[in-house]
LOSENU-341348 format. One record per residue: residue in three letters; x, y, z of N, C-alpha, C, O, CB in turn. Coordinates in steps of 0.1 Angstrom, whole numbers, padded with zeros to 4 digits, always signed. Atoms other than C-alpha are relative to their C-alpha. Glycine has a CB too. Layout:
// LOSENU-341348
ALAXYZXYZXYZXYZXYZ;...
END
This chain:
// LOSENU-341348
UNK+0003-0014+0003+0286-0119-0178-0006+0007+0012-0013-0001+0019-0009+0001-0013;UNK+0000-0006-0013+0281-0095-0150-0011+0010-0008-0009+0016-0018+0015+0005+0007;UNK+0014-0013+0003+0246-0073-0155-0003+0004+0012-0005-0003+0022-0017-0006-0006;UNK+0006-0009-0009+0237-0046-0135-0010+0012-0001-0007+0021-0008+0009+0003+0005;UNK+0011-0009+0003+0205-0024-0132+0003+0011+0010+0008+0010+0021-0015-0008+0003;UNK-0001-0011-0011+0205+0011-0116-0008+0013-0003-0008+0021-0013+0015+0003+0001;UNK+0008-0013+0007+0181+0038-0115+0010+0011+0004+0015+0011+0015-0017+0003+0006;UNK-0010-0010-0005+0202+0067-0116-0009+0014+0003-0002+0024+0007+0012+0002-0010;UNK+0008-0014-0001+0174+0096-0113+0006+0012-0003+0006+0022+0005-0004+0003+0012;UNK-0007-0011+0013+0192+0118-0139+0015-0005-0004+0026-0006+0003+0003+0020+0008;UNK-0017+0006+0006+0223+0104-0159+0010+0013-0002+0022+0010-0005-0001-0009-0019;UNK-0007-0010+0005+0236+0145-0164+0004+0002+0012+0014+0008+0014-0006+0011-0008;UNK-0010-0008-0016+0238+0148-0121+0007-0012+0002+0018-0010+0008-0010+0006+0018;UNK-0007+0009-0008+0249+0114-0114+0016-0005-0009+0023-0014-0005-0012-0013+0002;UNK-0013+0006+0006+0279+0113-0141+0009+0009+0009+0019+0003+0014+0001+0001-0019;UNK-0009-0010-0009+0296+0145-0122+0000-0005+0016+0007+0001+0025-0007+0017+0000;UNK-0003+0009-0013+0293+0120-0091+0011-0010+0003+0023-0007+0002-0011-0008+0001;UNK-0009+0010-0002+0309+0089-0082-0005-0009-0012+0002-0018-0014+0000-0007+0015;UNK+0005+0007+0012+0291+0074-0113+0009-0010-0011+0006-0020-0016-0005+0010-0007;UNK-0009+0013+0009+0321+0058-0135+0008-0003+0010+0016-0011+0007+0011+0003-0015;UNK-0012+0005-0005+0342+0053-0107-0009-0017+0009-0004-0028+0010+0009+0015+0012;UNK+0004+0011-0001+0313+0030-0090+0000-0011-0014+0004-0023-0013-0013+0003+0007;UNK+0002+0011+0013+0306+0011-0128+0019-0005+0000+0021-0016-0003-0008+0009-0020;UNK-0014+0003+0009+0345+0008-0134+0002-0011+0018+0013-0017+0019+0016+0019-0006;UNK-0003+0008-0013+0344-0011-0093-0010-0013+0001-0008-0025+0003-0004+0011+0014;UNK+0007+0018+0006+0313-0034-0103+0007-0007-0008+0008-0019-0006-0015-0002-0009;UNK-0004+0013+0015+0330-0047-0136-0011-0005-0005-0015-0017-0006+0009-0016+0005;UNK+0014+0003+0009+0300-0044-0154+0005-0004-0011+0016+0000-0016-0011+0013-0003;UNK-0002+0004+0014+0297-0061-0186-0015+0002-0008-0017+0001-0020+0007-0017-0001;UNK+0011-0012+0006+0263-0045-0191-0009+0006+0013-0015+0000+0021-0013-0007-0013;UNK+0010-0004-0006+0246-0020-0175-0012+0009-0004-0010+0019-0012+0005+0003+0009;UNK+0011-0003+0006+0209-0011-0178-0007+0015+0009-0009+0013+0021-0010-0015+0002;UNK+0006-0014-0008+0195+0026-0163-0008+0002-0003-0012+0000-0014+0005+0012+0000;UNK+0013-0002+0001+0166+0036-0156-0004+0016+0003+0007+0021+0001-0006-0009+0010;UNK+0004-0013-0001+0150+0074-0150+0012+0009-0002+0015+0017+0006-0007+0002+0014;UNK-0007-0008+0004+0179+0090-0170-0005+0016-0005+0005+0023-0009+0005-0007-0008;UNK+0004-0013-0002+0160+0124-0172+0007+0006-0009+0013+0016-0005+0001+0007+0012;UNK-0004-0007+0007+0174+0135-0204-0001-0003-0016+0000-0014-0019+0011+0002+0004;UNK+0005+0002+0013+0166+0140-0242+0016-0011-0003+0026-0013+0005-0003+0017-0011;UNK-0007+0013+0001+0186+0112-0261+0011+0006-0003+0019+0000+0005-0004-0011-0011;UNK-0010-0011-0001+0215+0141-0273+0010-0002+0013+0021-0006+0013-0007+0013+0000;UNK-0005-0010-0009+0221+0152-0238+0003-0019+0008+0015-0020+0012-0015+0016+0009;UNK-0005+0008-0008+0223+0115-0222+0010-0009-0013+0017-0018-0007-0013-0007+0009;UNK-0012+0007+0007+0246+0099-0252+0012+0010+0006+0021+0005+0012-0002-0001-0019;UNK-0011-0009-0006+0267+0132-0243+0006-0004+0013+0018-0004+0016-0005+0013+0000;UNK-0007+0005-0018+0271+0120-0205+0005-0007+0001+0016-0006+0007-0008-0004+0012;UNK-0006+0014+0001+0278+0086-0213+0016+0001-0010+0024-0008-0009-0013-0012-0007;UNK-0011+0002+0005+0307+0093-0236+0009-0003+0005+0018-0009-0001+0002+0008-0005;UNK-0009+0005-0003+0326+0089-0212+0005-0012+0008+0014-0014+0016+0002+0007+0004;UNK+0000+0019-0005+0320+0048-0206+0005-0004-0015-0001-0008-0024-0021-0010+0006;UNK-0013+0002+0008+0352+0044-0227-0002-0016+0001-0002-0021+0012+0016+0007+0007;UNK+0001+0009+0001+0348+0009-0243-0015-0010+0000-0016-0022+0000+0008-0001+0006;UNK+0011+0005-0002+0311+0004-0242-0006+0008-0009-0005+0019-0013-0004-0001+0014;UNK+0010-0008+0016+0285+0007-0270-0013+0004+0013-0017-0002+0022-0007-0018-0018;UNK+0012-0006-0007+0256+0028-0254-0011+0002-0010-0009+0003-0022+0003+0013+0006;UNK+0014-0001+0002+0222+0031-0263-0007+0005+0004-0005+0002+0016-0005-0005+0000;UNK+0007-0013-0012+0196+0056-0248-0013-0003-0008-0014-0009-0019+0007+0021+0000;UNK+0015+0001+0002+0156+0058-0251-0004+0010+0011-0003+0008+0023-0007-0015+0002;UNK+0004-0013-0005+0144+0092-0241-0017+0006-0006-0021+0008-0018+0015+0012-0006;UNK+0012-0013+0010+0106+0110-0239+0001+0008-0003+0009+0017-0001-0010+0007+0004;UNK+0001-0013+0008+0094+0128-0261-0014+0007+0003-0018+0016-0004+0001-0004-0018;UNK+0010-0003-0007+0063+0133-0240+0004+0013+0007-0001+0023+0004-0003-0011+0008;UNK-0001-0011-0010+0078+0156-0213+0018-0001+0001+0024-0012+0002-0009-0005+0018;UNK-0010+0003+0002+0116+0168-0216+0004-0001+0017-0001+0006+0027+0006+0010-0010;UNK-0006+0001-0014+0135+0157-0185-0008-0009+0004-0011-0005+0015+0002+0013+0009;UNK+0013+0016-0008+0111+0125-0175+0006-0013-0004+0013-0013-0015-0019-0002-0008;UNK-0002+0012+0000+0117+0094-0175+0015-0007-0007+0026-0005-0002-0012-0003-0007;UNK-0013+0001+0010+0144+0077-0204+0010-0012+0008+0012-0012+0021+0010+0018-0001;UNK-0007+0013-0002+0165+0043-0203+0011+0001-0008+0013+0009-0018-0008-0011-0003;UNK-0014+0000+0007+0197+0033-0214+0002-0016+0005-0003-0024+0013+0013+0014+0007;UNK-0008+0012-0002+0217+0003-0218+0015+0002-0002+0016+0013-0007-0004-0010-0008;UNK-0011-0002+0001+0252+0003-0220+0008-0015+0005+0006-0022+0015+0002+0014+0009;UNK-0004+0013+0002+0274-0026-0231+0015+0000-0006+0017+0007-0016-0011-0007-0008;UNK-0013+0001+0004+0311-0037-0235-0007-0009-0016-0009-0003-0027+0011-0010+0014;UNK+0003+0005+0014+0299-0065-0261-0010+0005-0011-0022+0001-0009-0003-0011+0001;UNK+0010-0004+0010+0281-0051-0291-0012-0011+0000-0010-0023-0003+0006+0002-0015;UNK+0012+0010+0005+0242-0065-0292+0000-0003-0012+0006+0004-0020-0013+0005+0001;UNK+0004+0004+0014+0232-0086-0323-0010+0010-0006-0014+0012-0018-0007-0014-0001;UNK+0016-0008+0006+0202-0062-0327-0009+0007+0013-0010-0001+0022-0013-0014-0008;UNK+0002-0005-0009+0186-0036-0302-0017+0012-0003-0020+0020-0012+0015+0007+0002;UNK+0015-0005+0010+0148-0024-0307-0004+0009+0015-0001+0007+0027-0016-0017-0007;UNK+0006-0012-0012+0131+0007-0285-0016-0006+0001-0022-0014-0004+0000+0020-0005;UNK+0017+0002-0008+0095+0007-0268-0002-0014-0002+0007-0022-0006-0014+0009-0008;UNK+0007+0010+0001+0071-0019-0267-0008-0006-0015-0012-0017-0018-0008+0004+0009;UNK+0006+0003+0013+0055-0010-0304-0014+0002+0002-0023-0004-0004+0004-0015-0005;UNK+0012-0005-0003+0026+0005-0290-0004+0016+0002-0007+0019+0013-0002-0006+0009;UNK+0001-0016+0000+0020+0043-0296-0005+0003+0016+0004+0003+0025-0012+0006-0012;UNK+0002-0003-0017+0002+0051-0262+0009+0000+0009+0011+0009+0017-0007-0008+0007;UNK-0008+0002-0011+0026+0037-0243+0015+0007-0007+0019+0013+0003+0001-0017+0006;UNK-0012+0000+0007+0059+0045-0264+0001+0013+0000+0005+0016-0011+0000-0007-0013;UNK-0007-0011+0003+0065+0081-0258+0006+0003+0011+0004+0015+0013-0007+0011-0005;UNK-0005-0003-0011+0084+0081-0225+0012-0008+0000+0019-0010+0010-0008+0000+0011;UNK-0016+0007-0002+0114+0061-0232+0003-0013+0008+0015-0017+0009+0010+0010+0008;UNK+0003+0008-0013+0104+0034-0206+0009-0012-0006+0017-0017+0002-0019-0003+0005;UNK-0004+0016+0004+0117+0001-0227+0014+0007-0009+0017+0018-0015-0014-0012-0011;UNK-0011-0005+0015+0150-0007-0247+0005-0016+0006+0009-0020+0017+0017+0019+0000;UNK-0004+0018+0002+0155-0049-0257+0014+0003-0011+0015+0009-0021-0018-0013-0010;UNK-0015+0003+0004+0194-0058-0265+0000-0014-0002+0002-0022+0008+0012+0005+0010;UNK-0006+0018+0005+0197-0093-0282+0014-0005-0003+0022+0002-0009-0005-0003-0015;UNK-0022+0004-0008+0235-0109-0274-0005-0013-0007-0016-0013-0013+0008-0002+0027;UNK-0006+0014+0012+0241-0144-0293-0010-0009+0011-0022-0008+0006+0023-0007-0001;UNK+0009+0005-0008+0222-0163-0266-0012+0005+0008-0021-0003+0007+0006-0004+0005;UNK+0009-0013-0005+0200-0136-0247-0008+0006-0004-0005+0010-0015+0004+0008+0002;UNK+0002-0015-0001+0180-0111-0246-0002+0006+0011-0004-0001+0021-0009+0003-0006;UNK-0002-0011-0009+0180-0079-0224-0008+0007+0005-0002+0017+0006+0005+0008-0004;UNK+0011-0009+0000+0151-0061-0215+0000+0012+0014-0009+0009+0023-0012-0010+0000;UNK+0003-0009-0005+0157-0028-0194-0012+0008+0002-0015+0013-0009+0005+0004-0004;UNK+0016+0000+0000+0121-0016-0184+0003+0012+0014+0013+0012+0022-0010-0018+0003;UNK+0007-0013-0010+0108+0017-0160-0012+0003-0004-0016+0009-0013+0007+0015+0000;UNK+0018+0003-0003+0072+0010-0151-0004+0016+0002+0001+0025+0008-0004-0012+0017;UNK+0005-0015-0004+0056+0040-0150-0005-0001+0017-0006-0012+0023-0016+0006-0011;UNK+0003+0002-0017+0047+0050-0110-0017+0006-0001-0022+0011-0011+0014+0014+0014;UNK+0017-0002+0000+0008+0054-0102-0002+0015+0005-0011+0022+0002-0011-0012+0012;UNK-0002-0014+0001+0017+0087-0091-0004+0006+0016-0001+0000+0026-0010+0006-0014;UNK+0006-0011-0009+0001+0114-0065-0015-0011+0002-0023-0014-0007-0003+0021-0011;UNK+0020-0001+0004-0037+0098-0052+0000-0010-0008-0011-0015-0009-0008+0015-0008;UNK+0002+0012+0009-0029+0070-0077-0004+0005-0010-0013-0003-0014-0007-0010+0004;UNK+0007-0007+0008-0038+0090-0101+0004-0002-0015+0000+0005-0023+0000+0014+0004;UNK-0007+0009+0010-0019+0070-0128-0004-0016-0003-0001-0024-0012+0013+0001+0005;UNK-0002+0019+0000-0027+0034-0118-0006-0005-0011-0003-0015-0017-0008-0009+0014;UNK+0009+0007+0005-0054+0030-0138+0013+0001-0018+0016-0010-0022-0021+0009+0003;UNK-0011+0001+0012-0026+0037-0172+0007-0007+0005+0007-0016-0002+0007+0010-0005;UNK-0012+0006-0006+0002+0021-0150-0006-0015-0004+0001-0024-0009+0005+0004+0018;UNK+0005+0013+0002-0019-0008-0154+0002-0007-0012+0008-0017-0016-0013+0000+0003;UNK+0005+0004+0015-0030-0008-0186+0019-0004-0008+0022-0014-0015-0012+0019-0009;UNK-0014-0003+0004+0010-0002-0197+0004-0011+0006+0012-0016-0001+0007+0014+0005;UNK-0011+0016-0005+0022-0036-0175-0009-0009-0005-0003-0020-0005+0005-0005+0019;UNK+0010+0010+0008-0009-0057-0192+0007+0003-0016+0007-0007-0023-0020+0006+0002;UNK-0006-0001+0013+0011-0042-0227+0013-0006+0001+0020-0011-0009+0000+0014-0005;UNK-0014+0003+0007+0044-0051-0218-0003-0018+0000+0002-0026-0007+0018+0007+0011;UNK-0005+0017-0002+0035-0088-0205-0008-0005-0015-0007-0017-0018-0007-0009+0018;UNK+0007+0010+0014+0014-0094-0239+0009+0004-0012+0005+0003-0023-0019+0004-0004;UNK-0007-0003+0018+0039-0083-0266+0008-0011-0001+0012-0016+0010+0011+0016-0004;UNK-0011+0014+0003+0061-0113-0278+0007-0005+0004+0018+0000+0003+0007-0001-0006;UNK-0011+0001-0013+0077-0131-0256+0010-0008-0010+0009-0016-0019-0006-0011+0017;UNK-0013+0005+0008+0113-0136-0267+0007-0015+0005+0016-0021-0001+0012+0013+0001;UNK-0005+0015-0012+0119-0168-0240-0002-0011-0010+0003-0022-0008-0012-0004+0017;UNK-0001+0016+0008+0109-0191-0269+0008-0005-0006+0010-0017-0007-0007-0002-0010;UNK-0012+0003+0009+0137-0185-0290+0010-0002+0011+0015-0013+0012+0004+0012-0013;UNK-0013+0002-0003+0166-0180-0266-0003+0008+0018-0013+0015+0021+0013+0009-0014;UNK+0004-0003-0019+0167-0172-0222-0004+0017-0005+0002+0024-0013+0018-0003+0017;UNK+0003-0015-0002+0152-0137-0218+0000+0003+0015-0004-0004+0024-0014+0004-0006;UNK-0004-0008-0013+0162-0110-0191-0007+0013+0002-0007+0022-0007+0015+0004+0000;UNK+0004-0010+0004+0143-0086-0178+0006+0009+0012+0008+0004+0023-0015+0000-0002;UNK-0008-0005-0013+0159-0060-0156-0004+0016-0002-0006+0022-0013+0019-0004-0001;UNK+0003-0011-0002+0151-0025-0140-0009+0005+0013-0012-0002+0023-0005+0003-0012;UNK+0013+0003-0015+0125-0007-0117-0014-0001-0004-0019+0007-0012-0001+0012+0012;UNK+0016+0006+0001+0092-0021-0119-0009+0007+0011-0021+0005+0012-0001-0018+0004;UNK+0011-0010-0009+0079+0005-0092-0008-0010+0009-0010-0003+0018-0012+0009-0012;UNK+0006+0008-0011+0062-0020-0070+0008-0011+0009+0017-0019+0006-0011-0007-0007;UNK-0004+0012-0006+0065-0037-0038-0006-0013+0002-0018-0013+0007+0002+0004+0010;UNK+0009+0010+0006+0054-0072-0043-0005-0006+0009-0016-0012+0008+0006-0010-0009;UNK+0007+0009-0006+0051-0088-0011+0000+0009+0014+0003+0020+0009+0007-0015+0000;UNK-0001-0004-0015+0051-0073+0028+0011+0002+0001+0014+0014+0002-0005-0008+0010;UNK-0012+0000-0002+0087-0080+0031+0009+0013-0008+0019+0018-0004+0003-0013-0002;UNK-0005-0009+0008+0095-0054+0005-0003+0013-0001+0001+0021-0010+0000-0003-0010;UNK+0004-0018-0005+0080-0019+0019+0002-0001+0015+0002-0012+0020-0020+0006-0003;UNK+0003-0002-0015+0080-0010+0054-0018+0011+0003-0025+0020-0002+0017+0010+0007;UNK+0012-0005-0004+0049-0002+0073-0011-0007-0010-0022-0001-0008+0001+0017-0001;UNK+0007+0011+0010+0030-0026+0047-0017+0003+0001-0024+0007-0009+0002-0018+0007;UNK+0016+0002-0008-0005-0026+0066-0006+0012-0005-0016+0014-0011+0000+0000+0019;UNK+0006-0016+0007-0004+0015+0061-0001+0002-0011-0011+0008-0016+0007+0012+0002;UNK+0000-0001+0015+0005+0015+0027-0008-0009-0008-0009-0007-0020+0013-0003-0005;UNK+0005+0008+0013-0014-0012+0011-0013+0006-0009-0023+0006-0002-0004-0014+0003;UNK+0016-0003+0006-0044+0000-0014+0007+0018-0001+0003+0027-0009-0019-0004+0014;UNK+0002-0019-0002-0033+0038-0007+0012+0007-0004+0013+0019-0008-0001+0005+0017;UNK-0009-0009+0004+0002+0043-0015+0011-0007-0018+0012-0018-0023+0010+0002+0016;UNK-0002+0004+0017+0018+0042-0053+0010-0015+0004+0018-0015+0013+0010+0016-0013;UNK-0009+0009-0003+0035+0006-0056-0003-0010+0008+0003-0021+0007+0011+0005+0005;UNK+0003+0009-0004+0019-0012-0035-0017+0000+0006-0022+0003+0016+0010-0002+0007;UNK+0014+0000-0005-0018-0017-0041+0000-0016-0006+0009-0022-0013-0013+0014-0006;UNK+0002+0014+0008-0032-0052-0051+0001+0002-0015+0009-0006-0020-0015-0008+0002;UNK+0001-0001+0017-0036-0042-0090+0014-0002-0003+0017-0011-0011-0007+0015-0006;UNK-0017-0003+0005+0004-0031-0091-0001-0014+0007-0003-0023+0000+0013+0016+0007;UNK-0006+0019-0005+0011-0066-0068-0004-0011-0010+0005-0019-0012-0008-0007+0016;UNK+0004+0008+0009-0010-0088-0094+0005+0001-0011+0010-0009-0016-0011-0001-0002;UNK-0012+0000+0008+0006-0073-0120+0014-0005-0004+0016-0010-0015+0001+0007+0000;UNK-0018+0003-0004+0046-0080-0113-0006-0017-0004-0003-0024-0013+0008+0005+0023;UNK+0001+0015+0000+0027-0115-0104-0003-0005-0013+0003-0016-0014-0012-0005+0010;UNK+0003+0003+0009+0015-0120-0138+0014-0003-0006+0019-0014-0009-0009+0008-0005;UNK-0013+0002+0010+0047-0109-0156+0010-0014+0004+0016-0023-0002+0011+0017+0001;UNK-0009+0017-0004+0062-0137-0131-0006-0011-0003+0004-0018-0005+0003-0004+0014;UNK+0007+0008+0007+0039-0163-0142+0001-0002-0015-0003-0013-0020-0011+0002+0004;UNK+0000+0005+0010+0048-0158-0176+0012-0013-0005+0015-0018-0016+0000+0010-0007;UNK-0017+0006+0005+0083-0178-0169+0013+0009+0010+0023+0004+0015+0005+0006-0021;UNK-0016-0004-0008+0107-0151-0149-0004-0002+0013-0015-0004+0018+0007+0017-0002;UNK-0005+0003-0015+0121-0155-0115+0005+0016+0007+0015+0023+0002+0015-0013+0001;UNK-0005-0006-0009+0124-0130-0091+0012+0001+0010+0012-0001+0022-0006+0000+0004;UNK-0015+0006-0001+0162-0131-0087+0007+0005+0014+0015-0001+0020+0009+0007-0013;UNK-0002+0000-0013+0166-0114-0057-0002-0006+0008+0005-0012+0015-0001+0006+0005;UNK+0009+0007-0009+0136-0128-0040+0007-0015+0004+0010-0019+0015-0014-0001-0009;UNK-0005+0011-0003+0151-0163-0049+0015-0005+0005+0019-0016+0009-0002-0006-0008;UNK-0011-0002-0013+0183-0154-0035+0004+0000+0012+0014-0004+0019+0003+0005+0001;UNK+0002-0002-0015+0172-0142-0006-0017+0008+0004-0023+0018+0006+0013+0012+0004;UNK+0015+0001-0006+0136-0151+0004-0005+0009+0013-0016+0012+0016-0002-0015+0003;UNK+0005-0005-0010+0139-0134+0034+0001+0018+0005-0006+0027+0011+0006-0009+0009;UNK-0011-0011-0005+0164-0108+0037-0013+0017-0001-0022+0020-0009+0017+0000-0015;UNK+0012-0009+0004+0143-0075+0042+0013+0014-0003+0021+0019+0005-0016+0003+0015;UNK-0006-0011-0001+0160-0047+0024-0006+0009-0015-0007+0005-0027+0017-0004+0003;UNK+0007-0008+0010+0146-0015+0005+0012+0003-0010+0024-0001-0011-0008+0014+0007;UNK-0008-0007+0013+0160+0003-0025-0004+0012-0003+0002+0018-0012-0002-0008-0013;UNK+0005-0016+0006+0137+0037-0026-0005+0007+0018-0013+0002+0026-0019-0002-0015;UNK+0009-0009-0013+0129+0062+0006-0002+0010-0010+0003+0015-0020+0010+0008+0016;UNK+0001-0014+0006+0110+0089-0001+0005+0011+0008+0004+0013+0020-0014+0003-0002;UNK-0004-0012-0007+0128+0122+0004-0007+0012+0005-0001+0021+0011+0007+0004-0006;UNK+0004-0011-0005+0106+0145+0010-0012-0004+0011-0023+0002+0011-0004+0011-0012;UNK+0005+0004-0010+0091+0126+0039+0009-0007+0011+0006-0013+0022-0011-0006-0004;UNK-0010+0000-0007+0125+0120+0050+0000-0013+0004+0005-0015+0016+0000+0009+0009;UNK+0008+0016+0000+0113+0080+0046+0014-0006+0007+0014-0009+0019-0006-0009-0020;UNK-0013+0005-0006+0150+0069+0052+0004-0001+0014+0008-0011+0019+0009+0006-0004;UNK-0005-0004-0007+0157+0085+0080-0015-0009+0016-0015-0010+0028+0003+0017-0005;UNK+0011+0005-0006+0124+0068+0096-0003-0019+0003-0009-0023+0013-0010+0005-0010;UNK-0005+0012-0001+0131+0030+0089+0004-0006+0016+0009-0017+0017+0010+0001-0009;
END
């Protein structure tokens, strides 16, 4: 089975993109999205057109246009549950667990610590809730997939030294975190793919971060 994670940072601009024509070139047999930026209506509407796949969406109800997850799946899940089950955390759409005959699924968008960090101290509290709610690994392998907003080790930001403690994603609190959830049992699947390989996944644009690398 072929899983793939992708933040798409709005599912309503990125379907008028190259958007089904990349999924129909992976040969996804599920894929999990992250910062779909649209009430649950407006992103089942986008996806209509992933012909052959059961979809599923998790949209705030905090702030319209924020955050919001999706899964999207050729084989129908056994059973598919939203949030974490914790009011505080549960009004931004962030989680959505898909149970498959052997599996489970877990799509996840960590909240980011924000401006000044001015979030961390919730971002925190919010990855101490997801790693203590029930872990499903007893009964059958569990998957967790998405963005987790932090870089975990040196090799996975550039400029490391400048950023650590000061910029969102990569202070020790967000690094101990990730470490925890990995200590409960998962593997860092890239990491153990490729221990070394140094390659990002986020510039920031309006510091033109890419172009700076």
């Amino acid at each position: 089975m072929r899983l793939v994670s992708w933040n798409v940072n709005g599912i309503r601009a990125i379907i008028k993109k190259e958007f089904l024509a990349s999924v129909k070139a992976m040969d996804v047999d599920v894929l999990c999205l992250q910062e779909t930026k649209a009430a649950a209506d407006e992103a089942a509407d986008a996806l209509t057109a992933m012909e052959g796949y059961h979809v599923y969406v998790n949209s705030s109800d905090a702030r319209k246009g924020y955050s919001g997850t999706a899964i999207i799946s050729k084989e129908e899940p056994l059973n598919v549950t939203y949030d974490i089950g914790l009011e505080e955390h549960d009004r931004e759409g962030r989680v959505i667990t898909a149970e498959f005959m052997t599996f489970f699924l877990v799509t996840v968008y960590t909240p980011n610590s924000g401006d000044m960090l001015a979030r961390l101290d919730y971002r925190q509290q919010w990855m101490l809730s997801l790693i203590r709610i029930s872990t499903t690994a007893k009964k059958k392998t569990s998957n967790r997939c998405g963005d987790f907003n932090v870089a975990h080790a040196e090799i996975d930001i550039a400029r490391a030294k400048e950023n650590y403690n000061k910029s969102a994603g990569y202070t020790q609190r967000e690094i101990d975190g990730f470490t925890r959830l990995l200590d409960t049992g998962f593997t860092d699947t890239f990491r153990y793919l490729h221990p070394t390989e140094v390659k990002y996944t986020y510039w920031n644009y309006v510091t033109s971060g890419r172009k700076k690398i």
